[in-house]
C-alpha positions in Angstrom: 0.0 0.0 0.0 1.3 3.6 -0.7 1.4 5.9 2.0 -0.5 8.8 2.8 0.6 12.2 1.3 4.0 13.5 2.8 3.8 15.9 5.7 6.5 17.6 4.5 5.4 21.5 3.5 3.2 21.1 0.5 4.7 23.2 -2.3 8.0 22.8 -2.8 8.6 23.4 -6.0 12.0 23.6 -5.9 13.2 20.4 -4.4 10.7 18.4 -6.2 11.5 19.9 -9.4 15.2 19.0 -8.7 14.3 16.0 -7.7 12.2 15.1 -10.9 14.6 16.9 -13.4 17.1 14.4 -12.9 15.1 11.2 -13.3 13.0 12.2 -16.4 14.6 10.6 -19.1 15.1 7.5 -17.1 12.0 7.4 -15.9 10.1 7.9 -19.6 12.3 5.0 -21.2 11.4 2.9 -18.3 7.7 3.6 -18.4 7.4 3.8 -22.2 8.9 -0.2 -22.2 6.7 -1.6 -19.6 3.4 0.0 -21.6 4.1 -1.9 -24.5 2.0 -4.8 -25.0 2.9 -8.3 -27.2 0.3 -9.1 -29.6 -0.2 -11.5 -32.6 0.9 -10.6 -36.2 0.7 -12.3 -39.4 4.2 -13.3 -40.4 6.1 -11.8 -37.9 5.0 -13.2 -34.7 4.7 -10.4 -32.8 4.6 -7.0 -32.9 4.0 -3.6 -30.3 0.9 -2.4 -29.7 -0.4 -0.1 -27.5 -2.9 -0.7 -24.6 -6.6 -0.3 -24.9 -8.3 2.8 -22.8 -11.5 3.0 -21.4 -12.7 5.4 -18.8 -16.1 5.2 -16.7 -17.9 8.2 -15.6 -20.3 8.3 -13.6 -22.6 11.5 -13.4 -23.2 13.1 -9.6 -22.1 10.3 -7.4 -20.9 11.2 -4.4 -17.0 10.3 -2.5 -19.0 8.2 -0.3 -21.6 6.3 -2.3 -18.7 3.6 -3.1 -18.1 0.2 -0.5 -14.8 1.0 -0.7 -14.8 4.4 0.0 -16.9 4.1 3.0 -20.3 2.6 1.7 -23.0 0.9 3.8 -25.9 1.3 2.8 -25.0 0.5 -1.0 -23.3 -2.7 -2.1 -20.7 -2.0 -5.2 -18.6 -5.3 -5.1 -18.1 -5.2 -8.6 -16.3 -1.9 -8.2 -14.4 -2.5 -4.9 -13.2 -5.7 -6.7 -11.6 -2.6 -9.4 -10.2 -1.0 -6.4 -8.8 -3.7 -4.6 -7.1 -5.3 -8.2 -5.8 -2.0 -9.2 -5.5 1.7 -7.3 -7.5 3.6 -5.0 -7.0 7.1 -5.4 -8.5 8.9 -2.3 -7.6 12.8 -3.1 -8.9 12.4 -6.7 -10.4 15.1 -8.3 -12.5 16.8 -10.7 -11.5 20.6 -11.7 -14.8 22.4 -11.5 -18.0 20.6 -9.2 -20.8 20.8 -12.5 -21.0 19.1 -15.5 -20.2 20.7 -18.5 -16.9 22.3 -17.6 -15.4 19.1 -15.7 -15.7 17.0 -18.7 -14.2 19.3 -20.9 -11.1 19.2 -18.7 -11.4 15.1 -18.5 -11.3 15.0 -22.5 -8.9 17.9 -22.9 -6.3 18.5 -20.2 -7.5 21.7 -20.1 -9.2 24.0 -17.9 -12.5 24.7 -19.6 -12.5 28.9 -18.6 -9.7 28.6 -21.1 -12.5 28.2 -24.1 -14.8 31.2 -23.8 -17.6 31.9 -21.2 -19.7 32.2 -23.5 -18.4 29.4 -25.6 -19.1 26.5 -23.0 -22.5 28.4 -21.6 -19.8 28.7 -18.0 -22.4 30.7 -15.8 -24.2 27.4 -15.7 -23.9 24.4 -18.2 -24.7 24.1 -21.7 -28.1 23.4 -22.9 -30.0 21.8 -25.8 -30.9 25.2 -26.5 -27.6 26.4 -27.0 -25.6 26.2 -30.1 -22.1 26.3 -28.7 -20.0 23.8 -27.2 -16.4 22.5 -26.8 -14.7 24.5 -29.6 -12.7 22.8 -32.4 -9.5 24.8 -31.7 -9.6 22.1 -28.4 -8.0 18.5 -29.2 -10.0 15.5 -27.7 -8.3 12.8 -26.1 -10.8 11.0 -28.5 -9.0 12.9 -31.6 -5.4 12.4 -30.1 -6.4 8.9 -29.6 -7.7 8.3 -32.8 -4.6 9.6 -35.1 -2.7 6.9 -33.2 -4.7 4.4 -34.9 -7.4 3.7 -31.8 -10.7 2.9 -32.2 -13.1 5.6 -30.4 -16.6 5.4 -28.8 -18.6 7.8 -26.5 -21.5 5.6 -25.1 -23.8 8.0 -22.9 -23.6 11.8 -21.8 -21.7 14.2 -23.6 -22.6 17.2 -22.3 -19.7 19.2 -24.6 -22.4 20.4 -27.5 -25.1 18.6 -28.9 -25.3 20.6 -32.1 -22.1 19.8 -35.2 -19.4 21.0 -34.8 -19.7 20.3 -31.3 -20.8 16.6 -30.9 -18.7 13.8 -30.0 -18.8 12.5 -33.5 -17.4 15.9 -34.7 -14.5 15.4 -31.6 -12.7 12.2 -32.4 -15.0 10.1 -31.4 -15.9 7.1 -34.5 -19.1 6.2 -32.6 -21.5 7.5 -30.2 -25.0 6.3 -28.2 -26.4 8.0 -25.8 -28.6 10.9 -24.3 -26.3 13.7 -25.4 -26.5 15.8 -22.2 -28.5 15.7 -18.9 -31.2 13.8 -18.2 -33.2 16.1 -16.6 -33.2 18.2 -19.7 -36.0 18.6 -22.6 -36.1 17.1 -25.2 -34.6 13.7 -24.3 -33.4 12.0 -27.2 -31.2 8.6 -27.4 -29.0 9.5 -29.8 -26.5 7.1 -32.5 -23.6 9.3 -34.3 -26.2 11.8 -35.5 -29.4 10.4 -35.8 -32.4 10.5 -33.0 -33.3 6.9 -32.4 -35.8 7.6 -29.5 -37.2 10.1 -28.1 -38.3 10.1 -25.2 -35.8 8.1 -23.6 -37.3 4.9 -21.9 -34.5 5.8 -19.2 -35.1 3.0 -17.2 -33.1 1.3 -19.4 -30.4 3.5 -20.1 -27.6 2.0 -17.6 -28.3 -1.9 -19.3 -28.6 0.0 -22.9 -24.9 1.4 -22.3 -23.7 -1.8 -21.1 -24.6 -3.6 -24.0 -23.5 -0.8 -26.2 -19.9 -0.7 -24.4 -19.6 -4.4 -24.6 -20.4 -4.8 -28.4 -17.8 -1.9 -28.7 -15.0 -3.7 -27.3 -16.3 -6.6 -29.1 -15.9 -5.4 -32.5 -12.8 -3.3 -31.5 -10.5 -6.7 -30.0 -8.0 -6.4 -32.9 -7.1 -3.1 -32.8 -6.4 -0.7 -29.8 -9.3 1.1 -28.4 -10.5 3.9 -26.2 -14.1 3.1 -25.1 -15.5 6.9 -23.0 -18.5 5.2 -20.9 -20.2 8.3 -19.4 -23.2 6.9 -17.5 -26.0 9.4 -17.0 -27.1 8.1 -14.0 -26.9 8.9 -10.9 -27.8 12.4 -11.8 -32.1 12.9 -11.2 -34.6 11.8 -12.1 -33.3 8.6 -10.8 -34.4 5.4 -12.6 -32.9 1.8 -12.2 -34.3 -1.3 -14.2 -36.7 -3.8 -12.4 -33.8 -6.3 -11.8 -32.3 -3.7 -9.5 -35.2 -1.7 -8.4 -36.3 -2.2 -4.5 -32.7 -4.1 -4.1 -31.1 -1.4 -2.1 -30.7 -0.3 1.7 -30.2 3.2 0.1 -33.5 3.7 -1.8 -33.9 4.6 -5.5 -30.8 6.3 -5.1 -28.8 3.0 -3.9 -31.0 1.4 -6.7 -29.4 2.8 -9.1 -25.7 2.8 -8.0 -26.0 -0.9 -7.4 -26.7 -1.3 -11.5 -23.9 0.9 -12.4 -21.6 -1.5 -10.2 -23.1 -4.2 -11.9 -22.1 -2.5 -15.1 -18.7 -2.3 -14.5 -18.8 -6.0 -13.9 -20.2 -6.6 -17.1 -17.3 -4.2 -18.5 -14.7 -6.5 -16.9 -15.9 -9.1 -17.4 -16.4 -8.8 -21.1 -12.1 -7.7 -21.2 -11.4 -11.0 -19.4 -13.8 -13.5 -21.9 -12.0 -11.5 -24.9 -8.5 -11.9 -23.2 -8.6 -8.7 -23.5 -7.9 -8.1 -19.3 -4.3 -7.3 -19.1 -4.2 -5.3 -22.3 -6.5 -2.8 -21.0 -6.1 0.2 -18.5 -9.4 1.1 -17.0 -10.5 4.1 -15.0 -13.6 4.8 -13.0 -15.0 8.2 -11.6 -17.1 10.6 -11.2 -17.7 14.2 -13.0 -18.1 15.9 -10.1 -20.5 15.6 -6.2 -23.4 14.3 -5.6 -26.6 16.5 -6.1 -29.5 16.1 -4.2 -28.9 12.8 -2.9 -25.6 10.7 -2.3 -23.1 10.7 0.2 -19.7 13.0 0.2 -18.7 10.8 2.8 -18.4 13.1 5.3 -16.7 15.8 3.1 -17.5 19.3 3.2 -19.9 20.8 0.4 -21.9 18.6 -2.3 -22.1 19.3 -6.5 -22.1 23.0 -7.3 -19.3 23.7 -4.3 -15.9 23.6 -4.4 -15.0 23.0 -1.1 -13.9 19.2 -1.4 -17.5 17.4 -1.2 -18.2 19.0 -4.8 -15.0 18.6 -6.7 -13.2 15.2 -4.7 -14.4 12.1 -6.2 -14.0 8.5 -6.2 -11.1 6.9 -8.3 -10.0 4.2 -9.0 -7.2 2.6 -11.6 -7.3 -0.7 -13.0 -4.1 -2.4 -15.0 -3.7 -6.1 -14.4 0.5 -6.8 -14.9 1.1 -2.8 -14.9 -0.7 -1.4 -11.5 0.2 -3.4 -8.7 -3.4 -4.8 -6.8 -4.6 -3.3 -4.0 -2.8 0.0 -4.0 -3.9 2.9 -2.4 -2.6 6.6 -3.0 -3.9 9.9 -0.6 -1.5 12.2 -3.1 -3.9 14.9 -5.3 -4.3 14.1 -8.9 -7.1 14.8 -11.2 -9.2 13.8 -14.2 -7.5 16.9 -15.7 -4.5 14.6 -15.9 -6.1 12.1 -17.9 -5.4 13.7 -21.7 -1.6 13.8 -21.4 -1.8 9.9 -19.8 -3.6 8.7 -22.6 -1.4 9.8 -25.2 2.0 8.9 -23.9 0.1 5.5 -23.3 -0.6 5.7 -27.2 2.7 5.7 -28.1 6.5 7.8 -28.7 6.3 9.3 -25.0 5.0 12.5 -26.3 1.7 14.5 -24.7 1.6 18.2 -25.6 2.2 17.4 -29.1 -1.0 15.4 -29.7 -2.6 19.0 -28.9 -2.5 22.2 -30.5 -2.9 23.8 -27.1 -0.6 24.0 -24.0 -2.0 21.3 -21.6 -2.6 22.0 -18.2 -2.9 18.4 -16.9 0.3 16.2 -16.0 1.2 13.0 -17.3 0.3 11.1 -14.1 1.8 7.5 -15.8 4.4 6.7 -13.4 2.7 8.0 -11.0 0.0 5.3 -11.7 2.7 2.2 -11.8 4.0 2.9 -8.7 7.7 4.4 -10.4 6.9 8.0 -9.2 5.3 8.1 -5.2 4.4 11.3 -5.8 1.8 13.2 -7.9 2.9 15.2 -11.0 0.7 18.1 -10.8 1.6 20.6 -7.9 -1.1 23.0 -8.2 -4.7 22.1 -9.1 -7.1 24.7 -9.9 -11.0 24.5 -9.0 -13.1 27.0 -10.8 -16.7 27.5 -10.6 -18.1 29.3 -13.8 -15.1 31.9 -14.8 -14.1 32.4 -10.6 -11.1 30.5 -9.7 -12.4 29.9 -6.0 -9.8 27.5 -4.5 -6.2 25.5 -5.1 -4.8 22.1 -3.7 -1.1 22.2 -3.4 0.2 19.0 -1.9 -1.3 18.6 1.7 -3.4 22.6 1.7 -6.2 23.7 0.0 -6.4 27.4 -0.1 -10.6 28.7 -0.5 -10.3 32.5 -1.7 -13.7 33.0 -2.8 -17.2 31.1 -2.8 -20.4 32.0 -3.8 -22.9 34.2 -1.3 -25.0 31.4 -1.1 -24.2 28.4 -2.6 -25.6 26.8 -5.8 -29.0 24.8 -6.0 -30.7 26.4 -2.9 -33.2 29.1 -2.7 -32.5 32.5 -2.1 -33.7 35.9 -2.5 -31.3 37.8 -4.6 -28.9 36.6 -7.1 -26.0 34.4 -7.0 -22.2 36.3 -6.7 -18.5 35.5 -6.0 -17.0 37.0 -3.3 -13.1 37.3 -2.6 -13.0 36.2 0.9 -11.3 39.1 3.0 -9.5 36.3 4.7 -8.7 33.6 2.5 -9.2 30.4 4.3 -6.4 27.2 4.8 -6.7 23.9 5.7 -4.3 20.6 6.1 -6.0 17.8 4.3 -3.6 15.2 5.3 -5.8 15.6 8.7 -8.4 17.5 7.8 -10.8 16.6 4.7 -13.6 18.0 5.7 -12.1 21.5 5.5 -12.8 22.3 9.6 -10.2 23.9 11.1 -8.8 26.9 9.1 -5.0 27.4 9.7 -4.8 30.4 7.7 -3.7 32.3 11.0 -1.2 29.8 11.6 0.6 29.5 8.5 -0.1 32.8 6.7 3.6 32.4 4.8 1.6 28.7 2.8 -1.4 31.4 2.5 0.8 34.1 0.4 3.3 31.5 -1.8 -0.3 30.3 -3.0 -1.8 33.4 -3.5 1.0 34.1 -5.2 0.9 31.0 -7.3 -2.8 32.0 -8.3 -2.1 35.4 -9.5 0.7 33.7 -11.8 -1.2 30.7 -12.7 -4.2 33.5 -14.1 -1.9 35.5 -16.0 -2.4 32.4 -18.8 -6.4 32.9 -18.9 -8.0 34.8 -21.2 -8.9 38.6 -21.1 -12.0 37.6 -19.9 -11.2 35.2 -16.8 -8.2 37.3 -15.9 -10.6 40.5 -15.5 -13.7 38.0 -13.4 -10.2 37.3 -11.4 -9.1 40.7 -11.1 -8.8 41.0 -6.8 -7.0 37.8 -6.8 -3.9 38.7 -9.2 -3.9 42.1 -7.1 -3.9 44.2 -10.2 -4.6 43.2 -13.9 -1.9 43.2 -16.7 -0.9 47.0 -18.6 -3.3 47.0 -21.1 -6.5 44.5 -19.7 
């Protein structure tokens, strides 16, 4: 088992940078050698090829609606058995607590207030209504993926544009099925590549519907590499489970329907291991942000819509049979933001910011992931809400600097605004995750480094975010 993050102080930049710079090029070859998988060829035995992807998302489950992360009220033995054959990842997080900008981080390794307010709809989340979405001057992990010769499917939400040029299909992705944002929204059509196949959707079926669809993916897509995006819609409301798993659960309709997503990631596995497909495949589970109305944070502060750590921590979990040693466990901070750059070095030639045309702001979290690096690659981690940077996680400290006057999803009487907090609050997460016992007062020199570090950090926005961010750089740029 790994150990806990290091209570040593949590920025460091210096010393870890030294300490990285040195082992770098060692570190790539060794990686890049043990990624490479033996497979079958015609004539010449065997030749390279690179591992199959597949990421699970779940939408609006909570830290604690897991059995391994607490559970017990909801039985998920197909995922604990993920968790317990691959990594657990207990700081693991998403970079903004709603939908629509956290998944364009997951598929692009960049922060989504770096593609236009307006653009991705970010005083909310983007809407059937709306004719935007994730912009084309963005590369997809889907798009990287699929110039390295991999198969692609979306199966599920997208939530990143449901008009062209903004679809999945029109982002890399070969194939897509699903409901193409939230199901609470109107019209809800089931959607393949760009035709309307139902509408409504008969969403009591939806979790087996993507099962099916994600297993006859892999199915078709054995001989080749693959990167299979299965971005569940539940548990977000309305809830709705199938009759084989409604009533099941001590947790209600709720429990209901996590207990058929588990089951679908059994199915998932299960369909690698009859294909022999199991150690060829790294496989990654999570959730886009907190849970909503329902579902556990488990016993973190805040829920979806906050980014105090209930809203933007999630569950997350690794799987690599042969490459990620079982039953790990990992309390250091990485983040779905990391995926993009993971992905492509795992698709070949170590490289990660070349595969896009824009700089990246996740880290390639591979070695970190094998066990060759203890410690997480990305040092800062920003959580926006909308275009307000609002708090940072450097190493052990998460620094909150503004928030909302009353938070998202609850009634009030006046509208909703950021405030910079006059006193900018710190806590220690190594022994305090539920954000409890500000130590701003204590260690005001962590409080200014990081304040610091946020008025460099957004001097890379746009105009735009840089000016929504004004208080926190102290003064804006000649010029803005």
């Amino acid at each position: 088992m790994r150990s806990r993050a290091s209570s040593r102080e949590p920025i460091e930049e210096t010393n870890r940078g030294a300490e990285r710079a040195h082992r770098t090029i060692a570190l790539s070859l060794f990686v890049a050698a043990s990624i490479c998988l033996p497979s079958p060829s015609a004539g010449t035995g065997k030749v390279e090829r690179h591992p199959n992807i597949i990421f699970i998302l779940v939408d609006d489950m909570g830290y604690g609606d897991v059995g391994c992360f607490g559970a017990k009220a909801i039985r998920t033995p197909n995922i604990d058995r993920m968790a317990a054959e691959g990594l657990k990842l207990t700081s693991f997080y998403v970079t903004s607590p709603v939908c629509t900008p956290s998944r364009a981080a997951l598929l692009t390794g960049r922060y989504a207030a770096r593609m236009g307010a307006a653009q991705m709809h970010l005083d909310n989340v983007l809407f059937p209504t709306d004719k935007t979405g994730l912009p084309q001057s963005e590369t997809s992990v889907a798009r990287a993926l699929k110039q390295r010769g991999y198969a692609t499917a979306c199966i599920g939400k997208w939530h990143l544009g449901n008009l062209a040029p903004h679809r999945a299909i029109d982002h890399g992705f070969d194939y897509y099925f699903g409901i193409p944002y939230s199901n609470d929204m109107r019209p809800t059509p089931i959607v393949r590549n760009d035709e309307t196949i139902e509408e409504p959707a008969k969403q009591e079926t939806l979790t087996l519907r993507y099962t099916q669809e994600a297993v006859s993916f892999i199915e078709r897509s054995k001989g080749r590499p693959f990167f299979l995006y299965l971005a569940h819609n539940m548990p977000h409301i309305p809830l709705f489970a199938s009759d084989r798993f409604r009533g099941k659960s001590r947790g209600g309709l709720y429990g209901d329907v996590v207990e058929e997503l588990d089951w679908s990631v059994g199915e998932v596995l299960s369909a690698l291991k009859r294909l022999g497909l199991d150690r060829d495949t790294i496989v990654f589970f999570a959730s886009d942000n907190g849970p909503w109305y329902q579902g556990s944070p488990g016993g973190l502060r805040g829920r979806k819509g906050s980014t105090y750590e209930g809203g933007v921590r999630v569950p997350g979990i690794v799987r690599w049979p042969g490459k990620i040693k079982a039953g790990s466990v990992s309390d250091d901070p990485v983040a779905t933001i990391d995926f993009f750059p993971t992905a492509v070095f795992l698709a070949g030639e170590g490289k990660t910011n070349s595969e896009s045309r824009l700089p990246l702001d996740g880290k390639n979290m591979l070695a970190f992931l094998l066990g060759v690096e203890k410690r997480s690659p990305n040092d800062l981690l920003l959580f926006f809400d909308g275009v307000y940077l609002q708090t940072v996680r450097a190493g052990r400290w998460k620094l909150h600097v503004a928030r909302w006057n009353y938070p998202r999803y609850t009634a009030s009487s006046g509208p909703q605004r950021n405030l910079v907090l006059v006193r900018p609050e710190l806590y220690d997460l190594n022994v305090d995750a539920a954000e409890s016992y500000d130590m701003a007062g204590d260690r005001q020199d962590i409080v200014n480094e990081l304040k610091a570090k946020i008025a460099g950090a957004l001097r890379s926005f746009p105009d735009e975010i840089q000016r929504a961010n004004a208080e926190l750089m102290g003064s804006l740029p000649a010029g803005r």
